[in-house]
DRENDO-1510 file (C-alpha; in Angstrom, 1 decimal, always signed):
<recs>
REC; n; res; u; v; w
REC; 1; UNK; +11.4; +9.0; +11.5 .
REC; 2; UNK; +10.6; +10.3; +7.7 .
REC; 3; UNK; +10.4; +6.5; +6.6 .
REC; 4; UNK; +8.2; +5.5; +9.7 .
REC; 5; UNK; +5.4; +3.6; +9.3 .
REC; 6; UNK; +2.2; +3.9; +11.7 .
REC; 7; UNK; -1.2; +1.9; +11.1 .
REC; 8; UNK; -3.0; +4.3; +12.2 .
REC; 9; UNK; -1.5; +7.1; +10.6 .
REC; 10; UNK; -2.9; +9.6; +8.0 .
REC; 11; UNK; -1.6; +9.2; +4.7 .
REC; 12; UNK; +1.2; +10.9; +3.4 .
REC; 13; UNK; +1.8; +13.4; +0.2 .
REC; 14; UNK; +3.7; +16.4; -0.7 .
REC; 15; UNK; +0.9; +17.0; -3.5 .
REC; 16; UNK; -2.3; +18.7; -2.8 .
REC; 17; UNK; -5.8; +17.5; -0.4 .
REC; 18; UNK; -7.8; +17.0; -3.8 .
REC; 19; UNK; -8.7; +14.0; -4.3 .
REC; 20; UNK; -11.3; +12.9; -7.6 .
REC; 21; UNK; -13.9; +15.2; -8.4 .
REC; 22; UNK; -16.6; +13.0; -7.1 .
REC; 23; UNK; -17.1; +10.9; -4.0 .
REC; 24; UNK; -16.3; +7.5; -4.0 .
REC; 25; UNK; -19.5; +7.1; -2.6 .
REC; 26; UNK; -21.4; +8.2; -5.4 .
REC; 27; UNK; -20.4; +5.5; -7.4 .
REC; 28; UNK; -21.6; +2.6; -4.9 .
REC; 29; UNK; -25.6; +1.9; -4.9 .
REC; 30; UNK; -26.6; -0.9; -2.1 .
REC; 31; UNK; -24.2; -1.9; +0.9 .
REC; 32; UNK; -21.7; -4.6; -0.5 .
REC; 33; UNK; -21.0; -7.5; +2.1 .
REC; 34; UNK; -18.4; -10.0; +2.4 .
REC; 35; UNK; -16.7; -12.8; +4.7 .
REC; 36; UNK; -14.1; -14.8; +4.0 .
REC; 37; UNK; -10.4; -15.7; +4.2 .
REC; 38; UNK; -7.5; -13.4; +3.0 .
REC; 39; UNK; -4.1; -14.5; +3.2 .
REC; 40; UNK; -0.6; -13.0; +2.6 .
REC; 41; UNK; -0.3; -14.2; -0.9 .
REC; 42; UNK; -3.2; -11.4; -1.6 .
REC; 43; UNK; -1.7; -8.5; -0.3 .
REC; 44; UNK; +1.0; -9.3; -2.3 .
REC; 45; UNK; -1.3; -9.8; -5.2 .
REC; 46; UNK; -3.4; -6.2; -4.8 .
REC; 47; UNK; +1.2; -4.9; -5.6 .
REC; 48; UNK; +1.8; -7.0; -8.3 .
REC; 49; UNK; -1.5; -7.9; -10.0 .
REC; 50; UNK; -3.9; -5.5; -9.2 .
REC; 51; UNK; -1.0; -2.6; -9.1 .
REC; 52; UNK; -1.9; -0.8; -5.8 .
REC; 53; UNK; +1.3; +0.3; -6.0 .
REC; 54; UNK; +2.0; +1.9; -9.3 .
REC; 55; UNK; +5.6; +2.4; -8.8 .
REC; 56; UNK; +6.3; -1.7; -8.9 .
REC; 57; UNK; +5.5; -1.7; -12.8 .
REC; 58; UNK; +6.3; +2.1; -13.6 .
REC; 59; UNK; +10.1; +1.9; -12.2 .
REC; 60; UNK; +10.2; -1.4; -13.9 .
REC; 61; UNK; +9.4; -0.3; -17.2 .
REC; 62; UNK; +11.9; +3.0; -17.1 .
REC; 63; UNK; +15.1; +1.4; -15.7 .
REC; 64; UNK; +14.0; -1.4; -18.5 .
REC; 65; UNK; +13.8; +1.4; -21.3 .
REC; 66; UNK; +16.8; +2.7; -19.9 .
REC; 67; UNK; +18.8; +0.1; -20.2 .
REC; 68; UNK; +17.6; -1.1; -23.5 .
REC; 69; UNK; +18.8; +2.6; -25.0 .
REC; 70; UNK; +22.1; +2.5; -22.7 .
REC; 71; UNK; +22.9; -1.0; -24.9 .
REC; 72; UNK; +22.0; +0.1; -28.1 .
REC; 73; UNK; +24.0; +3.5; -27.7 .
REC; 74; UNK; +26.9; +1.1; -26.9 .
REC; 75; UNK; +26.0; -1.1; -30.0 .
REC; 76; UNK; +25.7; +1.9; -32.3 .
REC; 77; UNK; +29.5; +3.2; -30.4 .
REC; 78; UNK; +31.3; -0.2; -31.5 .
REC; 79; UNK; +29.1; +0.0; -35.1 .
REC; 80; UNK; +30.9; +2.9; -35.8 .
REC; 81; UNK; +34.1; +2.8; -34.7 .
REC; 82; UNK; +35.9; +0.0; -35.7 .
REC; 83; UNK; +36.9; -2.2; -32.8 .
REC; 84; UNK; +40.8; -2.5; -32.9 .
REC; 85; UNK; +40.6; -6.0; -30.9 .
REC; 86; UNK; +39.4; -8.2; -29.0 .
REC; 87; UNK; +39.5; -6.4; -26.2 .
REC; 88; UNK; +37.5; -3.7; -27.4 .
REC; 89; UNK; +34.6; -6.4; -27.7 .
REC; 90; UNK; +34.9; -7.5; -24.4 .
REC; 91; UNK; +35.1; -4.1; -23.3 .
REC; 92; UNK; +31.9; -3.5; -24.9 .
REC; 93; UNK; +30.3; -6.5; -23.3 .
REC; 94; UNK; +31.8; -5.5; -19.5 .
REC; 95; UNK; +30.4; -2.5; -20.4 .
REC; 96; UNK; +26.8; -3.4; -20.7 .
REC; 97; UNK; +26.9; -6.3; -18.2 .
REC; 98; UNK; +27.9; -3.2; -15.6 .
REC; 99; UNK; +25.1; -1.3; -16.4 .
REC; 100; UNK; +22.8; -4.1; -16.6 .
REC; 101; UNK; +23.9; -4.4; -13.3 .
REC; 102; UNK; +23.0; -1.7; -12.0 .
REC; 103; UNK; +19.8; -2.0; -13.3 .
REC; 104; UNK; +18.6; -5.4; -12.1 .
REC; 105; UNK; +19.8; -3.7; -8.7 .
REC; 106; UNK; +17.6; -1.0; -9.0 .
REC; 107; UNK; +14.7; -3.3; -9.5 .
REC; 108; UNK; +15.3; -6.2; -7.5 .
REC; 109; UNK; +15.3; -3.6; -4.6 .
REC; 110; UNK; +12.0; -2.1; -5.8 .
REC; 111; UNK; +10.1; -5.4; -6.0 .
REC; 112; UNK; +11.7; -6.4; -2.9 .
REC; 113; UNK; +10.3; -3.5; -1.0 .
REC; 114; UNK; +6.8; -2.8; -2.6 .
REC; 115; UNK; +6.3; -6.5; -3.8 .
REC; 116; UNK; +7.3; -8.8; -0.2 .
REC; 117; UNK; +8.0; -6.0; +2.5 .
REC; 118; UNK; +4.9; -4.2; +2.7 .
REC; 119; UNK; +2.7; -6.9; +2.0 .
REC; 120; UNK; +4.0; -8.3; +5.0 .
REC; 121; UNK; +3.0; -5.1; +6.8 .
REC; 122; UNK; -0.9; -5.7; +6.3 .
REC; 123; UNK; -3.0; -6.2; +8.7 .
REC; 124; UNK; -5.8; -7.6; +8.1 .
REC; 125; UNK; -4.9; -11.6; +7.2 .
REC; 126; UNK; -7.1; -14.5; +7.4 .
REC; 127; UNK; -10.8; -14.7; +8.5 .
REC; 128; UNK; -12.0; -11.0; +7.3 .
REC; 129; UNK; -15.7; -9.7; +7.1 .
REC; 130; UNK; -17.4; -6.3; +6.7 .
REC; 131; UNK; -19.1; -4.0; +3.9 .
REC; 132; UNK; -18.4; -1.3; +1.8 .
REC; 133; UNK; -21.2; +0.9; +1.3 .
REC; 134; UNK; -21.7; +5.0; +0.4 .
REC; 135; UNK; -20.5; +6.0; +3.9 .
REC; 136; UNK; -17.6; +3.6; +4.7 .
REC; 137; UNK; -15.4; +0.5; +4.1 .
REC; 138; UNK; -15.9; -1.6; +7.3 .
REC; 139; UNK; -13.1; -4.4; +7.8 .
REC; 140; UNK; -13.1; -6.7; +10.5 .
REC; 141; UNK; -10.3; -9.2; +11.5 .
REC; 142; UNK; -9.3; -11.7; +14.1 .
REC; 143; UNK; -8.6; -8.8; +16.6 .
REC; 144; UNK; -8.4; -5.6; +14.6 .
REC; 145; UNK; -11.2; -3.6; +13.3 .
REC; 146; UNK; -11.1; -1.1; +10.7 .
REC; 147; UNK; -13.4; +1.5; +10.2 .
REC; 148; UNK; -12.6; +4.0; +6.6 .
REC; 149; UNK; -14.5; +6.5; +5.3 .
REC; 150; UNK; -15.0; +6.2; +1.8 .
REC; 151; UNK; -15.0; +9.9; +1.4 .
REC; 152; UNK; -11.2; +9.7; +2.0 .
REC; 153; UNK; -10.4; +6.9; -0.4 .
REC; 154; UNK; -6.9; +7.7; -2.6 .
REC; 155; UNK; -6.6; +4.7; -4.8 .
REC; 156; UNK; -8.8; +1.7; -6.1 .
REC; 157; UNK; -7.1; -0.7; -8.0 .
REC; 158; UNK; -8.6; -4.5; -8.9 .
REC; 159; UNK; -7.5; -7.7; -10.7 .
REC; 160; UNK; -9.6; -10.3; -11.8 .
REC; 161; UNK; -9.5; -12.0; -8.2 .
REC; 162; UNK; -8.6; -9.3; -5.6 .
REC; 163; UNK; -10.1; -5.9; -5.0 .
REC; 164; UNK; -7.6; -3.2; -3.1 .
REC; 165; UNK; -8.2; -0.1; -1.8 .
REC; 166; UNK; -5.6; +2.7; -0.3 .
REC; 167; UNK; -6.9; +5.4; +2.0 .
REC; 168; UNK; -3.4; +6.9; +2.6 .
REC; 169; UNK; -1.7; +8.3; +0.2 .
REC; 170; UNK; +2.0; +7.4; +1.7 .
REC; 171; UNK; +0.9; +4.1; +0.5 .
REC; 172; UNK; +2.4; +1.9; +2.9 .
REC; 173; UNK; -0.9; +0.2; +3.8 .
REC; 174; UNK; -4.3; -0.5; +1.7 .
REC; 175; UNK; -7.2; -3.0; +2.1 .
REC; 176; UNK; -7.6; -6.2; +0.3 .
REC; 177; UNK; -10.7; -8.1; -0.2 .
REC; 178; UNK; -11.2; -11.2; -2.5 .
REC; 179; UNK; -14.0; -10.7; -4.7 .
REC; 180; UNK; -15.0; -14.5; -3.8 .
REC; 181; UNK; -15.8; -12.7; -0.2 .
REC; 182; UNK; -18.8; -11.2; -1.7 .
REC; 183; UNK; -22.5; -12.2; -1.3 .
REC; 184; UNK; -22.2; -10.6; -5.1 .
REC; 185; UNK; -18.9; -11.2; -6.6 .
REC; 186; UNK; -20.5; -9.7; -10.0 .
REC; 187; UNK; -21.8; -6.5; -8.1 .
REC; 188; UNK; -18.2; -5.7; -6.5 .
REC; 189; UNK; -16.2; -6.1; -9.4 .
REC; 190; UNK; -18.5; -3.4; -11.2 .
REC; 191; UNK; -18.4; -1.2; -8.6 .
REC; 192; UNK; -14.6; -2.2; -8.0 .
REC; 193; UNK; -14.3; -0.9; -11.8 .
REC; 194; UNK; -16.0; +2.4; -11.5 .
REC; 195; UNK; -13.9; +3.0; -8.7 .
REC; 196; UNK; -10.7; +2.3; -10.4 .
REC; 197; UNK; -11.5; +4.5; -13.3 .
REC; 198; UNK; -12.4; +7.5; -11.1 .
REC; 199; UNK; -9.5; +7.0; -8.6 .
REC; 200; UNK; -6.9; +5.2; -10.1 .
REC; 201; UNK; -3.7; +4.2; -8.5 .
REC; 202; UNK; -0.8; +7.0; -7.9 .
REC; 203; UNK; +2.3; +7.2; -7.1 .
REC; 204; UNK; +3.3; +7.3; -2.8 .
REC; 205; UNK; +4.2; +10.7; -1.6 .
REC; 206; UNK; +5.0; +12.0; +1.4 .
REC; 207; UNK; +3.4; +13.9; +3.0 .
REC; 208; UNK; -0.7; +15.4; +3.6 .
REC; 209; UNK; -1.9; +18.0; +5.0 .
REC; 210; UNK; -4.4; +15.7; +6.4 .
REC; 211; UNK; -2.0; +13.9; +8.7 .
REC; 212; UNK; -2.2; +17.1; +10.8 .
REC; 213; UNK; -5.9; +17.5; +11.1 .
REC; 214; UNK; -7.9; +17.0; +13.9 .
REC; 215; UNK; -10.6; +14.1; +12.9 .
REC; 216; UNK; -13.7; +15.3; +13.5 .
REC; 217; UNK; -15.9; +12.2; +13.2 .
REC; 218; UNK; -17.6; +10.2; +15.7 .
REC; 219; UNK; -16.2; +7.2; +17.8 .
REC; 220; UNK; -17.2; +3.9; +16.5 .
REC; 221; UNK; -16.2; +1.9; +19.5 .
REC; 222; UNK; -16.5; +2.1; +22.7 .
REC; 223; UNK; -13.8; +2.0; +25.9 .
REC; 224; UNK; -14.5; -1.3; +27.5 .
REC; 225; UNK; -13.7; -1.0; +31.7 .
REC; 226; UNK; -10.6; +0.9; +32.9 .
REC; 227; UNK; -9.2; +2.9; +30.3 .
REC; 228; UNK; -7.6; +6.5; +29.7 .
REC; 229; UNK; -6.9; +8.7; +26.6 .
REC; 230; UNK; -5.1; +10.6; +24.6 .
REC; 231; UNK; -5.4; +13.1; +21.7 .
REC; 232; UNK; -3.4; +15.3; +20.1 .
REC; 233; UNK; -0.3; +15.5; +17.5 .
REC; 234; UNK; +2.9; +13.0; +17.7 .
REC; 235; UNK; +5.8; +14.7; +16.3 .
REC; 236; UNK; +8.8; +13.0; +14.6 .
REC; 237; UNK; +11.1; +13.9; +17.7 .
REC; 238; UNK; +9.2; +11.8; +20.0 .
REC; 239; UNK; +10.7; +8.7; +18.6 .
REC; 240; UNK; +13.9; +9.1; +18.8 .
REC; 241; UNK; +15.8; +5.8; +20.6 .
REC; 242; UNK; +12.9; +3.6; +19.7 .
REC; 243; UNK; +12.9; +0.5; +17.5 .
REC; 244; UNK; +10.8; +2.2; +15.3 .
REC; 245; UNK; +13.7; +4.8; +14.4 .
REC; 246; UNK; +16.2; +2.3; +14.4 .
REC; 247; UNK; +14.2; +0.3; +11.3 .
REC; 248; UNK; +13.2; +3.5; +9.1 .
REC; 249; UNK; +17.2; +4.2; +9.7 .
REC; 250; UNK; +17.8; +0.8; +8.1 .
REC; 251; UNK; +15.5; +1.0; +5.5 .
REC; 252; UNK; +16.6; +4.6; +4.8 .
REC; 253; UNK; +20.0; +3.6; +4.4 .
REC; 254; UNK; +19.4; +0.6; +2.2 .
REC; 255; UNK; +17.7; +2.8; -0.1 .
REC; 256; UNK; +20.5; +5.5; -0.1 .
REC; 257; UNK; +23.3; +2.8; -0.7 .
REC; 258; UNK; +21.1; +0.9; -3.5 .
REC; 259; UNK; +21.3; +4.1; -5.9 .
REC; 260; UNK; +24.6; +5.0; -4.7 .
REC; 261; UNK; +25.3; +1.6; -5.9 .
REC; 262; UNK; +23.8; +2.2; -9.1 .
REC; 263; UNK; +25.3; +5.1; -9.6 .
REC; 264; UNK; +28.3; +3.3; -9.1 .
REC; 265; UNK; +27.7; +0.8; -11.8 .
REC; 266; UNK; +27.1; +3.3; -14.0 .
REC; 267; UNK; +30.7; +5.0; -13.5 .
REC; 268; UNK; +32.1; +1.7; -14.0 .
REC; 269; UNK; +30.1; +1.0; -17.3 .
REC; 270; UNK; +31.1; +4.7; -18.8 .
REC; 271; UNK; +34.8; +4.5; -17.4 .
REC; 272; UNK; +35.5; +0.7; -19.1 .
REC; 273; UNK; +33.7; +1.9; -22.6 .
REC; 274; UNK; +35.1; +5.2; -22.8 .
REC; 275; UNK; +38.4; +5.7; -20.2 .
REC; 276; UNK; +38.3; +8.1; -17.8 .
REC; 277; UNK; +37.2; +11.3; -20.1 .
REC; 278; UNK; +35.9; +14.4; -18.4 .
REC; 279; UNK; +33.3; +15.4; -20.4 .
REC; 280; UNK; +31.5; +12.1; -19.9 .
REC; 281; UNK; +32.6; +11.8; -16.2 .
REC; 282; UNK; +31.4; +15.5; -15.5 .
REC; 283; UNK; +28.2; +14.8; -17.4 .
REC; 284; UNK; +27.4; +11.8; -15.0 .
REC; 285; UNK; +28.5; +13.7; -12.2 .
REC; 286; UNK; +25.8; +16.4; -12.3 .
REC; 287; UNK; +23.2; +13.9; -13.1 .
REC; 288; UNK; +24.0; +11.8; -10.2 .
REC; 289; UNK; +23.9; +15.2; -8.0 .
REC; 290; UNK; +20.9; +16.5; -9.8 .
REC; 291; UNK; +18.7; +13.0; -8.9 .
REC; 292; UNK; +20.3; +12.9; -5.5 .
REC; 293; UNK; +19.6; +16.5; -4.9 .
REC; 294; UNK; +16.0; +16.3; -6.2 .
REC; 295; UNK; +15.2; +13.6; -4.2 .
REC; 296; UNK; +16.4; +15.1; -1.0 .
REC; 297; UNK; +15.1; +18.7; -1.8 .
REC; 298; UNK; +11.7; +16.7; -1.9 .
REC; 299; UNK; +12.2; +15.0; +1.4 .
REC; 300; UNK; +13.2; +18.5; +2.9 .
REC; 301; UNK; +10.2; +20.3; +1.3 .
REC; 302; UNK; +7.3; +17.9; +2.6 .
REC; 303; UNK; +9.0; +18.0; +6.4 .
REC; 304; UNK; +9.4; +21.9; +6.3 .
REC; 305; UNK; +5.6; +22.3; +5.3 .
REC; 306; UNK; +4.9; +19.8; +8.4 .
REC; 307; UNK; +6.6; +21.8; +11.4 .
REC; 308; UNK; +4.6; +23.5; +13.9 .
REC; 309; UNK; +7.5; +25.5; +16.1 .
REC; 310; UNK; +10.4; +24.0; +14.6 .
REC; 311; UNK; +9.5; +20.3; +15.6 .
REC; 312; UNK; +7.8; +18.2; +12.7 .
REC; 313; UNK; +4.6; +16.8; +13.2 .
REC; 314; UNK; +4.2; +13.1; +11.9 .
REC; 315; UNK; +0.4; +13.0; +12.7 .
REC; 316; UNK; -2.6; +13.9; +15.0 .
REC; 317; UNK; -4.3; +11.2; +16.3 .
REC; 318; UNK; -6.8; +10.6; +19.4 .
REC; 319; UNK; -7.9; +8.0; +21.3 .
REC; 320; UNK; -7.9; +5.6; +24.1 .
REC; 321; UNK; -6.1; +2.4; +25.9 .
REC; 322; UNK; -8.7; +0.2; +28.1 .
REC; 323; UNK; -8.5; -3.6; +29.0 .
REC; 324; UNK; -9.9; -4.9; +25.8 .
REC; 325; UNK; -6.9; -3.1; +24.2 .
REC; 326; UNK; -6.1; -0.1; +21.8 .
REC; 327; UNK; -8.0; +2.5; +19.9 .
REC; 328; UNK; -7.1; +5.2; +17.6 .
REC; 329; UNK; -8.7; +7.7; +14.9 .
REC; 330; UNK; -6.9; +9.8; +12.7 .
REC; 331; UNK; -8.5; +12.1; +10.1 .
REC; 332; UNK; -8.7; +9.0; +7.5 .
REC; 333; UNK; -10.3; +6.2; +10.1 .
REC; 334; UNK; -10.7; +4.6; +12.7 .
REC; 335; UNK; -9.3; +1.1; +14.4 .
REC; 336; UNK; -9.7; -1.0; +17.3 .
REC; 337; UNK; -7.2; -3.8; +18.4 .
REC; 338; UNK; -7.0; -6.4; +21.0 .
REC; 339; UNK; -3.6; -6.8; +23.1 .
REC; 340; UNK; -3.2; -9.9; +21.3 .
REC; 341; UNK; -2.8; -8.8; +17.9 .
REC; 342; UNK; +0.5; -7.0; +18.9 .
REC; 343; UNK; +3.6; -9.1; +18.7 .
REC; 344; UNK; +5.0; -6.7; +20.9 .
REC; 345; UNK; +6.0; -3.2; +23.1 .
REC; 346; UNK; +8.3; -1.0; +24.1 .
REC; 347; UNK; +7.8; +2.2; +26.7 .
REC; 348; UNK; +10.4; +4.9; +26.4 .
REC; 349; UNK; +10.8; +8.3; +28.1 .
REC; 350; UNK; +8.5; +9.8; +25.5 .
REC; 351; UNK; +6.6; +7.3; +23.8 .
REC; 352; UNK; +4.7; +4.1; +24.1 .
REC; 353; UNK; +5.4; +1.6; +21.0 .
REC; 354; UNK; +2.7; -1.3; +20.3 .
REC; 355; UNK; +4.7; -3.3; +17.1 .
REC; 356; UNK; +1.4; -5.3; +15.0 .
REC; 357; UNK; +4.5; -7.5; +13.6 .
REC; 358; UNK; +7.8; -9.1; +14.2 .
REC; 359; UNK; +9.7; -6.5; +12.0 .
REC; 360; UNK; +10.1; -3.1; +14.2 .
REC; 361; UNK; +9.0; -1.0; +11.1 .
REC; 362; UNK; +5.3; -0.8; +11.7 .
REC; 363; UNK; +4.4; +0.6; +14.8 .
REC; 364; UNK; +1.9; +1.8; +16.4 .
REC; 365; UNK; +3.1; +5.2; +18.9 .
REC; 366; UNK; +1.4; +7.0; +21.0 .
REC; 367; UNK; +3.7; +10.5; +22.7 .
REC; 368; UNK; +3.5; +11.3; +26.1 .
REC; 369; UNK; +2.6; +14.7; +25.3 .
REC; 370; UNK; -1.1; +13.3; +23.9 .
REC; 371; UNK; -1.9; +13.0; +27.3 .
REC; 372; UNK; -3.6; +15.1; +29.3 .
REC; 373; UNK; -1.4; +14.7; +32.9 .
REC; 374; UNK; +1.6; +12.4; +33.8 .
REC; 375; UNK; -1.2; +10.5; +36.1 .
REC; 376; UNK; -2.9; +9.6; +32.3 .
REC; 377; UNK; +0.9; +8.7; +31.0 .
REC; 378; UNK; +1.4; +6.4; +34.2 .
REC; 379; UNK; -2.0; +4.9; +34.2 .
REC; 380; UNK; -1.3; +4.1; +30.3 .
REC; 381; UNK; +2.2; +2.7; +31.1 .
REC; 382; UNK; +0.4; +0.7; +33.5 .
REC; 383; UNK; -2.5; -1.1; +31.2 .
REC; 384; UNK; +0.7; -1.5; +28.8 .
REC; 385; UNK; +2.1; -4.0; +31.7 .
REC; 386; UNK; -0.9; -5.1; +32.7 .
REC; 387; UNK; -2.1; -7.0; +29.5 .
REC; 388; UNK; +2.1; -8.0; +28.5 .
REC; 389; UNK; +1.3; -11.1; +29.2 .
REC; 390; UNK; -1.5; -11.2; +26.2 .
REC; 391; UNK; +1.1; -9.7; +23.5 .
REC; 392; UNK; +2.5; -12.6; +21.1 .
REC; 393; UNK; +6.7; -11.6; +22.3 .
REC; 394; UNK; +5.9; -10.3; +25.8 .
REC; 395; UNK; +9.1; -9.4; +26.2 .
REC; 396; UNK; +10.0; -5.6; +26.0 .
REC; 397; UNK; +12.5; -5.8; +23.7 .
REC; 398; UNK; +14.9; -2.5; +23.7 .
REC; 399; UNK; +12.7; -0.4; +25.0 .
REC; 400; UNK; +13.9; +1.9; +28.3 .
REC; 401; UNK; +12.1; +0.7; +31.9 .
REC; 402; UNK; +8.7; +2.0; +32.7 .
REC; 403; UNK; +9.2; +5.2; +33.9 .
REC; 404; UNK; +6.9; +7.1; +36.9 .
REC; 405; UNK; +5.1; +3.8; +37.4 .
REC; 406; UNK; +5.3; +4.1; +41.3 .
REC; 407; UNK; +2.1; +6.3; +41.1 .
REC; 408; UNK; +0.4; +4.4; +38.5 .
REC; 409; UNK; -3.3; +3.9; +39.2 .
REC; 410; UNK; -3.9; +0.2; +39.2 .
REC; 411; UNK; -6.3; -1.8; +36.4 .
REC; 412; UNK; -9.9; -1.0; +37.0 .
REC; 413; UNK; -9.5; +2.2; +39.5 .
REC; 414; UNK; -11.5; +4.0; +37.1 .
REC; 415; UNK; -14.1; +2.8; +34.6 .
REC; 416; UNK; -14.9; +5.5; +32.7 .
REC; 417; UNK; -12.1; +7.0; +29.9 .
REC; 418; UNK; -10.9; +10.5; +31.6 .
REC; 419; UNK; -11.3; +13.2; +28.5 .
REC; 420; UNK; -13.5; +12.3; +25.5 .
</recs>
C-alpha cells in the first residue's frame, strides 16, 4: 500500500517537517474570494503549465540531456574509428534509435502519470467557491468541502491563468483555482507570486512525519443526525485484499517494468554498438543495480521510519460518518463529502473503502481499529448500506460481505456522534 493514494491523507516525504522560513500567511493581506468553474483541463494545466509537479519538466529535461550526450558519444565513436561498412553505419543508427527508445519510454510514462493520471484524481471539478486568507484556503465543491490551513502549505506554483497550491508533500493531490475566479484577479496573481517565490514547487517524497500526528485543530463541520466516529492511525496492513491495494500493485508494477525496460534498451543499444564486451556490460550492470538499489533503499528507509510495533502506519486521521455523509481531518486539513460524490465502496474485514472515482487508486479508508467498539464498526457498516443507493456505482464491487451487521444499530438510533 506504499503507492496508495488517500484524499484525506497527510502528505508524504522522507525529508524533514520544515517547511519555508515564513508563514504562507504572512504574505497574504485581505481575504481573497472566488467562485467559479474549474474543469479537468486545469488540473492538468496547474502539471504542465504551472509546474505543480516539478518532476514533469525536470525528468524531461535529464533523460533529454542524456540522450543528447549518449548520441553524440556514439557520433564521436564512428568519427574516430573508421567504419569498415555499411553495416557499421546502420549499427550506429540501431544503436541510437535503441536508446532513443528507451528514452521516449521513460517520458511518455512520466507525462502519462503526472500529466493525465493524477489530474484525473482531483477533486474539486466544476462549480468551486471559497477564499484564501492568512488562516486558510477554503474550497468548496458540488459535494466536497475542503478546509487547509495555510500554515501547512508545501508548494505554490502559478501560470498566467491558473493558480495551484499542494499541501501534501507526496504530491498526489493540490488545489487549483482560475485566477478569473477572483473578485481581484490582479490581487491573487500578486499574492499567487509571493507565494511561489517563498514556496516553490519540490520534488514528491514519501513520506512526513506529519502523516502520523494527531491534528489538533478544531472541527469545521458539524455531524448532521445519526452518525459515529472514528479516530486514530490506519496502518498499511489494514488494506490488504482491497481494491485499493490491488491498484497501487498495478501502478507499482508498471513503474518497475518501465525502467526495467529502459534498462533493457540500454543493453541493447551498448550490445549492437560495441558486442558483448565485459567492461562495458559490467559497467552498466552496476549502474542499473546502483539506481535500482537507491531507489528501493529509499522506499525501505521512509516505511522503517513509519512503524510503530512492526506494522507501518500510513496515517492518523479522525472523524465521523452521519447521514449527510463523510468527514475526515488529518494534521494538514479538513474535508466534508456527501454520499453522492463517491462513485463507490467496498467493506472488508478490516477496512471500509469510499472510492471519489471510477479508478480504485484513490480511496478514501477508514480501519476498523479507528473505532472505538465493534458496535461503532457495525453501526458504520450500517450507514455505508444505508446511503448505497446515493453512491454514483452502488454496487459493492470486490469488496468481502458486510461483516457483524446482525447487531447493527439502525439509521437514526442515535443522533448525537458517540466520542468527539
Amino acid at each position: 500500500m506504499s503507492d496508495s493514494i488517500n484524499p484525506y491523507q497527510s502528505p508524504s516525504s522522507s525529508g524533514g517537517d520544515a517547511l519555508a522560513p515564513s508563514a504562507a500567511g504572512d504574505w497574504i493581506g485581505s481575504r481573497m474570494q472566488f467562485a467559479g468553474q474549474l474543469s479537468r483541463l486545469d488540473c492538468r494545466d496547474a502539471v504542465t503549465q504551472a509546474g505543480i509537479r516539478s518532476e514533469y519538466r525536470q525528468l524531461t529535461r535529464v533523460m533529454v540531456t542524456l540522450a543528447t550526450l549518449y548520441s553524440i558519444g556514439v557520433i564521436a565513436y564512428s568519427v574516430m574509428v573508421p567504419l569498415a561498412s555499411p553495416q557499421d553505419t546502420i549499427r550506429c543508427v540501431v544503436a541510437i534509435a535503441l536508446f532513443l527508445a528507451g528514452v521516449v519510454l521513460i517520458c511518455l510514462y512520466q507525462r502519462q502519470l503526472l500529466g493525465n493520471e493524477l489530474p484525473s484524481y482531483q477533486l474539486a471539478i466544476g462549480a468551486i467557491e471559497g477564499w484564501i486568507d492568512r488562516d486558510e484556503l477554503w474550497l468548496q465543491s458540488d459535494r466536497h468541502t475542503l478546509c487547509c490551513p495555510m500554515s501547512q502549505l508545501v508548494s505554490s506554483a502559478a501560470s498566467q491563468r491558473i493558480w495551484a497550491l499542494s499541501f501534501v508533500r507526496d504530491k498526489n493531490f493540490w488545489q487549483t483555482i482560475p485566477f478569473d475566479a477572483f473578485t481581484d484577479p490582479a490581487l491573487a496573481r500578486s499574492v499567487a507570486a509571493d507565494l511561489q517565490q517563498q514556496f516553490p514547487p519540490v520534488a514528491a517524497q514519501l513520506i512526513d512525519a506529519r502523516k502520523r500526528s494527531k491534528p489538533e485543530d478544531e472541527f469545521r463541520f458539524q455531524p448532521i443526525g445519526d452518525s459515529v466516529c472514528y479516530q486514530g492511525y490506519v496502518y498499511e496492513d489494514s488494506a490488504s485484499g482491497t481494491l485499493l491495494e490491488q491498484a497501487s500493485r498495478r501502478r507499482s508494477t508498471k513503474a518497475w517494468a518501465t525502467m526495467l525496460m529502459f534498462f533493457g534498451a540500454v543493453l541493447a543499444s551498448i550490445v549492437v554498438m560495441g558486442g558483448f564486451q565485459p567492461i562495458l556490460l559490467i559497467f552498466l550492470l552496476i549502474w542499473g543495480v546502483y539506481v535500482i538499489a537507491s531507489v528501493y533503499l529509499k522506499i525501505w528507509r521512509a516505511r522503517r521510519t513509519s512503524k510503530l510495533e512492526d506494522r507501518v502506519i500510513a496515517w492518523y486521521s479522525k472523524g465521523w460518518l452521519d447521514q449527510a455523509g463523510y468527514c475526515a481531518m488529518t494534521a494538514v486539513g479538513q474535508s466534508r463529502s456527501s454520499w453522492n460524490f463517491f462513485d463507490h465502496y467496498e467493506i472488508t474485514e478490516r477496512v471500509i473503502g469510499l472510492y471519489p472515482h471510477q479508478s480504485n487508486a484513490c480511496c478514501c479508508l477508514i480501519a476498523r481499529e479507528q473505532f472505538a467498539d465493534d458496535g461503532d464498526w457495525q453501526q458504520a457498516q450500517s450507514l455505508v448500506l444505508a446511503n448505497a443507493s446515493q453512491f454514483t456505482n452502488a454496487a459493492n464491487p470486490g469488496g468481502l460481505p458486510p461483516t457483524g451487521l446482525g447487531n447493527a444499530q439502525p439509521p437514526g438510533a442515535n443522533s448525537e456522534p458517540k466520542r468527539d
